[in-house]
Backbone as CSV, one residue per row, in Angstrom:
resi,resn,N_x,N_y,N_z,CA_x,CA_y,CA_z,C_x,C_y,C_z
1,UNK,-12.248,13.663,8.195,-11.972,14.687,7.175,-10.632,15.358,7.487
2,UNK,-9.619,15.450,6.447,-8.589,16.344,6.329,-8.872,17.883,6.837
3,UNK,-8.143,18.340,7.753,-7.782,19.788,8.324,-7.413,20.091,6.467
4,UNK,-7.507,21.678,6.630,-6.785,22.673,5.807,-5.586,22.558,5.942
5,UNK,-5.275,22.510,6.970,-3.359,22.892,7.189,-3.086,20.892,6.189
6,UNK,-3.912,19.847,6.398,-3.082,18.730,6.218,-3.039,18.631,4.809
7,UNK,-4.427,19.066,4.190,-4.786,19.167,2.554,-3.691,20.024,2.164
8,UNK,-3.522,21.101,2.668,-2.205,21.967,1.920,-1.096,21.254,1.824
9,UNK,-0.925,20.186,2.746,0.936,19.856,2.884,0.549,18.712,1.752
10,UNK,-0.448,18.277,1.724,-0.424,16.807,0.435,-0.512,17.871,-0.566
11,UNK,-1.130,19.042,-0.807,-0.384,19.925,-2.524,0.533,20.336,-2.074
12,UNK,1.116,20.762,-1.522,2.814,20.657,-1.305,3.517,19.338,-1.694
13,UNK,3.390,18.741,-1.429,4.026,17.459,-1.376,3.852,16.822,-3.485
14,UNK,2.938,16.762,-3.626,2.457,16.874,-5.033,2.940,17.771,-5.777
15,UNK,2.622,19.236,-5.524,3.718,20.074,-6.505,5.264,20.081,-6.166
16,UNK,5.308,19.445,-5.131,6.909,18.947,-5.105,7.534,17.809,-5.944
17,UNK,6.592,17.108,-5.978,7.209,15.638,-6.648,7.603,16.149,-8.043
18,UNK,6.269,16.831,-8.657,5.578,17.535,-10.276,7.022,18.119,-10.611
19,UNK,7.749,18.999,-9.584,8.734,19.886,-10.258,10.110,18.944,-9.685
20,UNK,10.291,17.640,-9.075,11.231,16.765,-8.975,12.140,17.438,-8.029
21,UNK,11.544,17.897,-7.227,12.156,17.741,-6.136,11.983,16.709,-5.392
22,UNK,13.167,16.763,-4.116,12.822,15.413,-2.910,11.700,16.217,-1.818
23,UNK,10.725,15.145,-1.595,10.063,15.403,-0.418,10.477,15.624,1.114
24,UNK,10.737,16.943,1.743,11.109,16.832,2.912,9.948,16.823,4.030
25,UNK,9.963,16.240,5.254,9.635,16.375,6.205,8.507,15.456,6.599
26,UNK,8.557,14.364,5.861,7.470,13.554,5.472,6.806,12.581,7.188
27,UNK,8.055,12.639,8.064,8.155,11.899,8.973,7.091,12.761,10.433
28,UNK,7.832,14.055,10.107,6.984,15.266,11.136,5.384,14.809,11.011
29,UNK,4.913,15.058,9.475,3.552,15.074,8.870,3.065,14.087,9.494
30,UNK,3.748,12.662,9.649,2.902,11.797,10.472,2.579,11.948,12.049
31,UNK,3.853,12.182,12.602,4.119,12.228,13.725,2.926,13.367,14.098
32,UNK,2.605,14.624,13.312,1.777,15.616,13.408,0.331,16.223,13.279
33,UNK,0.099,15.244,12.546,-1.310,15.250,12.337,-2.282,14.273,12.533
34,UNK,-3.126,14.522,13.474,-4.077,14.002,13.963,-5.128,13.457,13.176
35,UNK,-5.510,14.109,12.227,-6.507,14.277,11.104,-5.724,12.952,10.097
36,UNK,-4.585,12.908,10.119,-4.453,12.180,8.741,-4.546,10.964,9.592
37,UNK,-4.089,10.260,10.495,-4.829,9.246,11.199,-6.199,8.820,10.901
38,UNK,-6.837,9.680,11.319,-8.144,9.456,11.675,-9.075,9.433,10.173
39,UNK,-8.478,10.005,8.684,-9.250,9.894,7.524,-8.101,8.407,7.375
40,UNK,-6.923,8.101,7.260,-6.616,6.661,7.170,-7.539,5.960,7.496
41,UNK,-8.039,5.830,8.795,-8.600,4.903,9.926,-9.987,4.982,8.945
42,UNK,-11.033,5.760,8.402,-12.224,6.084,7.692,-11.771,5.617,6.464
43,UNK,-10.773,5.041,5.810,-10.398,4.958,4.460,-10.565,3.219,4.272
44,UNK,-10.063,2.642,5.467,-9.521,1.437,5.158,-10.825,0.745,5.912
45,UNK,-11.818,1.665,6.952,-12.994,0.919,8.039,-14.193,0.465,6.686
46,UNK,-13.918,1.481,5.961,-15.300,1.142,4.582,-14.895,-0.132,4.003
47,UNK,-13.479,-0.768,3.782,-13.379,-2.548,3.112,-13.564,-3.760,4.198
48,UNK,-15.379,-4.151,3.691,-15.156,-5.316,5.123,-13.876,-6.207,4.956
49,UNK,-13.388,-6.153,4.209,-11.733,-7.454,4.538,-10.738,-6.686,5.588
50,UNK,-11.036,-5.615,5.623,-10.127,-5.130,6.713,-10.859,-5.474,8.119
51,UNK,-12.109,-5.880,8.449,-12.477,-6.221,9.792,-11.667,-7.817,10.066
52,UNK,-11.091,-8.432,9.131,-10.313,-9.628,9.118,-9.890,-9.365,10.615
53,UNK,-9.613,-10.438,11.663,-8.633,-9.833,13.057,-7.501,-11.126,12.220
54,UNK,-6.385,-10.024,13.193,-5.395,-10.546,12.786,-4.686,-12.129,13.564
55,UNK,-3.397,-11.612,13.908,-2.972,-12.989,14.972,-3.274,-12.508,16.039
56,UNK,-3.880,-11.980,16.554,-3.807,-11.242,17.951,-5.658,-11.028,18.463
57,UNK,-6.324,-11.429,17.217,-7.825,-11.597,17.637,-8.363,-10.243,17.435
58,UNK,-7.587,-9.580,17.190,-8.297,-7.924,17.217,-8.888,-7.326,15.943
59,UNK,-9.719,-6.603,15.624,-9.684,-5.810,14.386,-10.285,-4.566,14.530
60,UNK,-10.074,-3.909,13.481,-10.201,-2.128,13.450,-11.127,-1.685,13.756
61,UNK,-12.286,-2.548,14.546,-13.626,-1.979,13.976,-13.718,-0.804,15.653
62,UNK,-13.725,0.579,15.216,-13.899,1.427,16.139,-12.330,2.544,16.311
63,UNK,-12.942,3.247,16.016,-11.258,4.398,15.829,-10.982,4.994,17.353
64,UNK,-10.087,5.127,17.440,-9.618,5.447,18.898,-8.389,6.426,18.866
65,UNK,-8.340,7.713,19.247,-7.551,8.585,19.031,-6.406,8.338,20.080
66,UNK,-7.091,7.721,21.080,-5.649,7.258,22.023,-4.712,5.988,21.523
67,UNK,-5.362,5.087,20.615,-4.711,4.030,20.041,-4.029,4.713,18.769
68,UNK,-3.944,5.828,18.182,-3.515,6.434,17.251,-2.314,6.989,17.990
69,UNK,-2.729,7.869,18.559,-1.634,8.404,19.528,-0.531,7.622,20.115
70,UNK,-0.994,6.328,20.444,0.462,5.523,20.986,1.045,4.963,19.482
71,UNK,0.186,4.742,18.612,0.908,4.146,17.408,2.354,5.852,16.933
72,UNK,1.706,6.563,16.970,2.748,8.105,16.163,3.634,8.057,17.576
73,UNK,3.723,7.926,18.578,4.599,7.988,19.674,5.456,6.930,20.269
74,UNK,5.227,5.504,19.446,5.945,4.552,18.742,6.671,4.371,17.618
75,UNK,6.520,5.600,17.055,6.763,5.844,15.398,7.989,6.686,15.881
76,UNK,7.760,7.641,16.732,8.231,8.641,17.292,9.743,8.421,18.185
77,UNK,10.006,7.411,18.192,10.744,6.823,19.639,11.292,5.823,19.197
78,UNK,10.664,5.596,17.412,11.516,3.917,16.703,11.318,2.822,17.480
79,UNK,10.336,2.714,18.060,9.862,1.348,18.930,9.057,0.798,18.194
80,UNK,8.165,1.278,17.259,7.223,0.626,16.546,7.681,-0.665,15.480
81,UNK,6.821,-1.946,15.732,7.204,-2.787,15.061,5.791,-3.801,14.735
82,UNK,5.919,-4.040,13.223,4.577,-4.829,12.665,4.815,-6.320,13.710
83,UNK,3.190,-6.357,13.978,2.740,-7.709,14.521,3.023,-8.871,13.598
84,UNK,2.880,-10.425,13.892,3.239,-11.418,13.012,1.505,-11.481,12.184
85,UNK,2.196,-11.735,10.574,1.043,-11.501,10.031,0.442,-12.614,10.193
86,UNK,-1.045,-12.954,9.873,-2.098,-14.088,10.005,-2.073,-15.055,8.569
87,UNK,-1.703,-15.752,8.287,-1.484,-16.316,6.856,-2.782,-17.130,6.691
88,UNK,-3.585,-16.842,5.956,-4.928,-17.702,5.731,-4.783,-17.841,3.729
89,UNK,-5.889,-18.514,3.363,-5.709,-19.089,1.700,-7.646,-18.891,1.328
90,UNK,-7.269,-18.447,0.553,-7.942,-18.450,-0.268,-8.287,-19.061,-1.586
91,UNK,-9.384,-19.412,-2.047,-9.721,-20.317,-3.413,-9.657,-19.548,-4.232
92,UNK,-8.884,-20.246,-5.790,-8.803,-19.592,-6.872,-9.459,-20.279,-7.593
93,UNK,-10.077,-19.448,-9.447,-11.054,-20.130,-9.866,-10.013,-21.591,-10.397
94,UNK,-9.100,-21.851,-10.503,-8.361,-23.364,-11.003,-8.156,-24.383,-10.127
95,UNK,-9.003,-24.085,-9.047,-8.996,-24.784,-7.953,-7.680,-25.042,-6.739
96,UNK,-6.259,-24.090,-7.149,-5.481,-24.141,-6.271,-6.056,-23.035,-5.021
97,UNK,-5.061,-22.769,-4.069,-5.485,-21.305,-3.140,-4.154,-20.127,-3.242
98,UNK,-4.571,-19.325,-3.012,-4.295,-18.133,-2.643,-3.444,-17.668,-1.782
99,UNK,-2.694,-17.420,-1.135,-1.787,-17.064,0.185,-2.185,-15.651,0.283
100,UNK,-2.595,-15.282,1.368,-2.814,-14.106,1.576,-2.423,-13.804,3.136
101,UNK,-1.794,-12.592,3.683,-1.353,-12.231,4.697,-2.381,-11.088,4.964
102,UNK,-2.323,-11.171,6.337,-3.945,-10.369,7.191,-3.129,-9.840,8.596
103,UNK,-2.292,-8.110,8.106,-1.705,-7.654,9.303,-2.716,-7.188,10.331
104,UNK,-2.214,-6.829,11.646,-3.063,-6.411,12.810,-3.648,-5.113,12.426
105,UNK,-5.026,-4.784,13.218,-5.108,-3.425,12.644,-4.401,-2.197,13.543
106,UNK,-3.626,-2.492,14.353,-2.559,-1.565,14.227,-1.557,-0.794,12.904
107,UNK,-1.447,-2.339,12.342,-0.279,-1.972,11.275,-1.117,-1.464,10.346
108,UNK,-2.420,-2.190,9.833,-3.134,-1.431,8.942,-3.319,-0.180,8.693
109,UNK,-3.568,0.629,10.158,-3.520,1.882,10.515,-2.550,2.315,9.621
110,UNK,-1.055,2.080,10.313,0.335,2.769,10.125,0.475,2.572,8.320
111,UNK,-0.082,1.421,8.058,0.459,1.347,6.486,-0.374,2.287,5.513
112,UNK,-1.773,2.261,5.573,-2.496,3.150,5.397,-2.436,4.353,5.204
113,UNK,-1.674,5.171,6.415,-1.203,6.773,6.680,-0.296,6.775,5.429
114,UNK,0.807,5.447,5.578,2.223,5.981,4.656,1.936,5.642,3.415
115,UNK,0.681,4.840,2.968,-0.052,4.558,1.632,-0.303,5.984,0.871
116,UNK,-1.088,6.390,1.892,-1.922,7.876,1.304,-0.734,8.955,0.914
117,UNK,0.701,9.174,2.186,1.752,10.204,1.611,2.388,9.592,0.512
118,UNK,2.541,8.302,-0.103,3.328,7.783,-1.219,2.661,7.926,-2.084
119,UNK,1.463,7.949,-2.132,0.413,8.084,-3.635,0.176,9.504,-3.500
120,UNK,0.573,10.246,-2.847,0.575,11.894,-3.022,1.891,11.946,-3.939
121,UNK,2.793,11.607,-3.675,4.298,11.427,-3.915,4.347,11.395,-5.288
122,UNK,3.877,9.959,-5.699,4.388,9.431,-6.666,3.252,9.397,-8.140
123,UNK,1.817,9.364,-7.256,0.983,9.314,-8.389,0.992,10.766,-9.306
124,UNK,1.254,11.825,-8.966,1.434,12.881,-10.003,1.983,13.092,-11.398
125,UNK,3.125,11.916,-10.873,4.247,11.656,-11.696,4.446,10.340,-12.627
126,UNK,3.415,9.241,-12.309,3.648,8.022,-13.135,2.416,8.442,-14.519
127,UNK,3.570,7.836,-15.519,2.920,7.552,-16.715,1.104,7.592,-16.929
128,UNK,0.501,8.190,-18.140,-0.673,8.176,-17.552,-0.928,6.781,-18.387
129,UNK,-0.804,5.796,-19.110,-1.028,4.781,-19.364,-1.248,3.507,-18.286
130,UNK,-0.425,4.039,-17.368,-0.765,2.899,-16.306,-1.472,3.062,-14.983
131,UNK,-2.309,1.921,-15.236,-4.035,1.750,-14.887,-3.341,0.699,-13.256
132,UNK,-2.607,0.104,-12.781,-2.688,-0.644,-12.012,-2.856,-0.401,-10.662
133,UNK,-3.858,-0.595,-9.989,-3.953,0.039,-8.364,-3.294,1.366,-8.254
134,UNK,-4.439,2.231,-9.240,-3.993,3.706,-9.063,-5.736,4.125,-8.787
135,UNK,-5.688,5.582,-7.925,-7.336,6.217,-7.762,-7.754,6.320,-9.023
136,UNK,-9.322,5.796,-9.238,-10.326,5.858,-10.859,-9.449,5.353,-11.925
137,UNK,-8.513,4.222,-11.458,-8.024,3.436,-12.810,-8.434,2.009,-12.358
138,UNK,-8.955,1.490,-13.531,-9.041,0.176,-13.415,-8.874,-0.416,-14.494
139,UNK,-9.141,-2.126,-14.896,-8.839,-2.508,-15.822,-10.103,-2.045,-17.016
140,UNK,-11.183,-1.349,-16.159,-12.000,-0.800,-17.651,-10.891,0.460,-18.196
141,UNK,-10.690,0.593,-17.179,-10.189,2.313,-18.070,-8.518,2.223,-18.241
142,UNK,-7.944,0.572,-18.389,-7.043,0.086,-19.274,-7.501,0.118,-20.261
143,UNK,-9.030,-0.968,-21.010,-9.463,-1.411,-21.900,-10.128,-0.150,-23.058
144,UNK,-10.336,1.011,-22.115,-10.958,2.172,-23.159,-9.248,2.462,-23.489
145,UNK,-8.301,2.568,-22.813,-7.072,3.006,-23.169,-6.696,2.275,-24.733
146,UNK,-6.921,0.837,-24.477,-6.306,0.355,-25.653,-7.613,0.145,-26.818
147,UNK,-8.239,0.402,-26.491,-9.484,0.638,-27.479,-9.121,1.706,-28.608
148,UNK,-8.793,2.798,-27.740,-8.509,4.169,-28.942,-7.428,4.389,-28.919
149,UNK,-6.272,4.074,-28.652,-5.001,4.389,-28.911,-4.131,3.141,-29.354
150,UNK,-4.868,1.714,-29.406,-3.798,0.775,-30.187,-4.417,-0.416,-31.285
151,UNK,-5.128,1.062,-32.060,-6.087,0.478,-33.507,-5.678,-0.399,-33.923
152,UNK,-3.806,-0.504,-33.969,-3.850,-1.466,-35.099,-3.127,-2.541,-34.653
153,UNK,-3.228,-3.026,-33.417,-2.968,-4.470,-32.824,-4.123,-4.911,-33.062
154,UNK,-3.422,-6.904,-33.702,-4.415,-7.612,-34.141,-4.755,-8.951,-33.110
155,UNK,-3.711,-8.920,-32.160,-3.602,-9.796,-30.700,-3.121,-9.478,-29.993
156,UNK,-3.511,-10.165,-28.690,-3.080,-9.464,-27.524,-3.089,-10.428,-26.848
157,UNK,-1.833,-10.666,-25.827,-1.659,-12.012,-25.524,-1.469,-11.631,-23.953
158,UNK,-2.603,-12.478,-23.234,-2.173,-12.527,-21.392,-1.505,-13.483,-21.214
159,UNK,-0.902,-13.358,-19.674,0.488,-14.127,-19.561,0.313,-13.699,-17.975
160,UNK,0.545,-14.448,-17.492,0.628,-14.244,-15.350,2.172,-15.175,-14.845
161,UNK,2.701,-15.047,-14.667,4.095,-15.251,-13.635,3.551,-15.762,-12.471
162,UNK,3.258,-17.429,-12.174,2.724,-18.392,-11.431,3.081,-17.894,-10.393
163,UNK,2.353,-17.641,-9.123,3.008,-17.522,-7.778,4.543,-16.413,-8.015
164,UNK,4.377,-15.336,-8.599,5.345,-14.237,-8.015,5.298,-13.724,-7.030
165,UNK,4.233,-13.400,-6.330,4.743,-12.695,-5.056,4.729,-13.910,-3.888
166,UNK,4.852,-14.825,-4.203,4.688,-16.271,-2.766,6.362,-15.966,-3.160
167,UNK,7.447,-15.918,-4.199,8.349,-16.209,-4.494,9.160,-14.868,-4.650
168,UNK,9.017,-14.283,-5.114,9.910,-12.951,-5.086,10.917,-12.224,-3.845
169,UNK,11.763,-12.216,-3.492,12.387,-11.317,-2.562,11.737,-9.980,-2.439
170,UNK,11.737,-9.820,-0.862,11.130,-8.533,-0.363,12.284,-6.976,-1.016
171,UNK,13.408,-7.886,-1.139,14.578,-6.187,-1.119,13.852,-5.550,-2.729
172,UNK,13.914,-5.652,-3.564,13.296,-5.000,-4.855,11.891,-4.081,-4.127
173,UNK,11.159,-5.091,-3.296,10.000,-4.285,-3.308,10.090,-3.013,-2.816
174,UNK,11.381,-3.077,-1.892,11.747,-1.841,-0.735,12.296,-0.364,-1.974
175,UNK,12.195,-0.659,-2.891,13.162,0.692,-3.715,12.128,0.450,-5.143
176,UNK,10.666,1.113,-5.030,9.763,1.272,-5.870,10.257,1.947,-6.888
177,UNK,10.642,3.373,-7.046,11.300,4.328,-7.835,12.974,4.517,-7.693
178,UNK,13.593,5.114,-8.497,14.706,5.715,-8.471,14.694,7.021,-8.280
179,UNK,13.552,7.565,-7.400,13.131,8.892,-7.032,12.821,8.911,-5.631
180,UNK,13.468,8.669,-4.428,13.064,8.437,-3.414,12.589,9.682,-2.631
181,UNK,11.552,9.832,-1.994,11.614,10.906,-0.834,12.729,11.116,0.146
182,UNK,12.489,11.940,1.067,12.891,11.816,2.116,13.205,10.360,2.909
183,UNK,14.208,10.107,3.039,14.029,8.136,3.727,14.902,8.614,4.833
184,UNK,14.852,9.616,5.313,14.741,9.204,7.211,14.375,8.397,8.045
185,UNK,14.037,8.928,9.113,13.203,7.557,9.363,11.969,7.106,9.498
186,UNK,11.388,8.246,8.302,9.924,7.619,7.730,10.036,6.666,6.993
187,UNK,10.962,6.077,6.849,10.692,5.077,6.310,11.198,3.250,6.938
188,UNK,11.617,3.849,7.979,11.919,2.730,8.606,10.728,1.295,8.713
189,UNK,9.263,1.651,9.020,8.599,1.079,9.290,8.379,-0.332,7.867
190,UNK,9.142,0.430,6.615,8.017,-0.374,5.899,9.329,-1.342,5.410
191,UNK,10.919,-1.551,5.232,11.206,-2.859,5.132,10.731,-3.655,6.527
192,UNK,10.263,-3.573,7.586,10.049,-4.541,8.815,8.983,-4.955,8.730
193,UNK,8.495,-4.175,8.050,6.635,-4.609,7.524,6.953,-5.951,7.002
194,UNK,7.598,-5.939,5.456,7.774,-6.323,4.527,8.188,-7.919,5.173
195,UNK,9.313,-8.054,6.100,9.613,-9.038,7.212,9.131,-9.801,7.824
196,UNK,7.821,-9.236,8.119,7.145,-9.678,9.499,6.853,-11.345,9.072
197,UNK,7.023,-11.498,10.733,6.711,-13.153,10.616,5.197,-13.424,10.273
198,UNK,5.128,-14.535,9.987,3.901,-15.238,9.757,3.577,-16.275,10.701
199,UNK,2.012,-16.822,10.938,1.094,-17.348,11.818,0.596,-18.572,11.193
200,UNK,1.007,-19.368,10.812,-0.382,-20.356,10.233,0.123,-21.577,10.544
201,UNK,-0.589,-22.802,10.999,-0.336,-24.026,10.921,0.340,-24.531,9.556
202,UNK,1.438,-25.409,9.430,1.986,-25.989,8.280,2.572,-25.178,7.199
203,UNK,2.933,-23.964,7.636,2.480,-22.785,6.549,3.914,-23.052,5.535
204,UNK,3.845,-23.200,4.330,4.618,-23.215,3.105,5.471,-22.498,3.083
205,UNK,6.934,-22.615,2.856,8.241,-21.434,2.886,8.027,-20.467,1.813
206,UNK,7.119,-19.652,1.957,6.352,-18.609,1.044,6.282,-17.741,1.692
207,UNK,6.187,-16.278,1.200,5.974,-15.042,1.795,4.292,-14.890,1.477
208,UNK,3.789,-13.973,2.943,2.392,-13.461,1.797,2.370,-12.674,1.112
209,UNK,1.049,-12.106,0.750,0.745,-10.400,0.014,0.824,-10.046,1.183
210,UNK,1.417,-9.178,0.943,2.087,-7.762,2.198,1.280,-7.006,2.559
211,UNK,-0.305,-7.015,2.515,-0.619,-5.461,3.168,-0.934,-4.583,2.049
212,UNK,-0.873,-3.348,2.681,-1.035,-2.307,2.033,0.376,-1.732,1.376
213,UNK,1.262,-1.818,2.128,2.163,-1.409,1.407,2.695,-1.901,-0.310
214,UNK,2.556,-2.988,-0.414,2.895,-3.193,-1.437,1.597,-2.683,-2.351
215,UNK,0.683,-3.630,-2.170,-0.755,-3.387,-2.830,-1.346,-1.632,-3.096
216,UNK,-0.949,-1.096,-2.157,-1.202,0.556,-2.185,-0.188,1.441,-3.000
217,UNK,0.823,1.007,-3.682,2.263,1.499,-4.053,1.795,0.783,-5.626
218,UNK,0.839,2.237,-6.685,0.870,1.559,-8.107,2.474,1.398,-8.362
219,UNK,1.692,1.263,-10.060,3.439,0.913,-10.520,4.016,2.329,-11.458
220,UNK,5.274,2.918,-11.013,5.699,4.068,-11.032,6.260,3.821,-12.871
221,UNK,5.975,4.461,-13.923,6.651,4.164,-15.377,6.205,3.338,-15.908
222,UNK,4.784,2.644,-15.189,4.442,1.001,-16.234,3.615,1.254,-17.210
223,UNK,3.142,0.635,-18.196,2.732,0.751,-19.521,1.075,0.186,-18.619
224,UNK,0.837,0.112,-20.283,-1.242,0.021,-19.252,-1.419,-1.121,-19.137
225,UNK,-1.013,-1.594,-17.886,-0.934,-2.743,-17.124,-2.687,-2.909,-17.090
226,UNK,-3.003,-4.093,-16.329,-4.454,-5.202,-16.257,-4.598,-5.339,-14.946
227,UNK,-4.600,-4.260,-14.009,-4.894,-4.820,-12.655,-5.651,-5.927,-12.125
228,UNK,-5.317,-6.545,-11.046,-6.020,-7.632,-11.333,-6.939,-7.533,-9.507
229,UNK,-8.000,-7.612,-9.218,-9.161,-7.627,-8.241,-8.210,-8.269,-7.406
230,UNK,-7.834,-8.308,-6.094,-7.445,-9.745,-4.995,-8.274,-9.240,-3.826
């Protein structure tokens, strides 16, 4: 559970974004609070896909305030750096697979923390039409969206971009908004994320799904997008 003092700085941080200002001090907040660790660590222990172990055999299962502590004092010192991710595949219903990347739960930790201050950040402020990997939006509450507000479309046409993220460049992903916070060096961690090597026998000159960072980062101005389950 969130301290008082940490709940206040995320409505700070929120009525900061609301009135467009830049977020300061975003880097301290991690480095500082104990509590926001430890509800990360309770946020991400409830999805069994996060007990996945990574390349390193390990996984999250069990919170440890001293393993928190060296992660913010690695953060602290710019030593911190994502493990090589685990590249495993998954079946799709057309019978190809999936590429999916499975970071250590170290990094899970770290991505997690900076998940929760970016969706303080940014979710105040995106469009309310768009439903995509945002809190209590999903593709039902796309479908009530276009139910009562787009009477008089007579088709509606889906369309998916084959393998975009196996193919896309990481630099776009790094500059979500044209509204940036604070990018000290809170933000160092997440183009190296974005980097990290990969683990797999034979593995295809493809990037994976990134984690949380990407996946945790809705889409800032998008129209009522169709999230899609992965």
């Amino acid at each position: 559970m969130l301290s008082r003092r940490t709940i206040k700085k995320f409505l700070g941080i929120q009525q900061c974004s609301i009135s467009g200002h830049k977020v300061q001090d975003l880097f301290q907040m991690v480095l500082n609070a104990p509590d926001l660790w430890q509800h990360a660590y309770a946020k991400i222990y409830a999805n069994p896909g996060n007990m996945t172990a990574g390349v390193d055999g390990l996984t999250i299962d069990g919170y440890s305030e001293e393993r928190a502590a060296n992660l913010r004092e690695l953060l602290r010192e710019n030593r911190y750096g994502p493990t090589p991710v685990r590249r495993v595949y998954i079946p799709k219903p057309n019978g190809k697979q999936r590429p999916l990347g499975i970071p250590g739960p170290h990094d899970k930790q770290v991505q997690e923390v900076w998940r929760m201050i970016l969706e303080a950040i940014y979710e105040p402020v995106f469009k309310d039409r768009a439903h995509g990997f945002r809190p209590k939006r999903s593709c039902h509450t796309a479908l009530k969206d276009i139910k009562h507000t787009w009477t008089g479309v007579k088709w509606f046409i889906e369309f998916d971009i084959e393998g975009y993220f196996d193919r896309t460049p990481s630099y776009p992903c790094q500059q979500p908004t044209g509204r940036p916070p604070d990018g000290s060096r809170g933000h160092r961690p997440h183009p190296s994320a974005l980097r990290a090597p990969l683990c797999a026998a034979l593995d295809p000159p493809a990037p994976p799904q990134r984690g949380l960072y990407l996946r945790g980062l809705p889409q800032h101005d998008g129209a009522a997008s169709a999230p899609r389950g992965h």
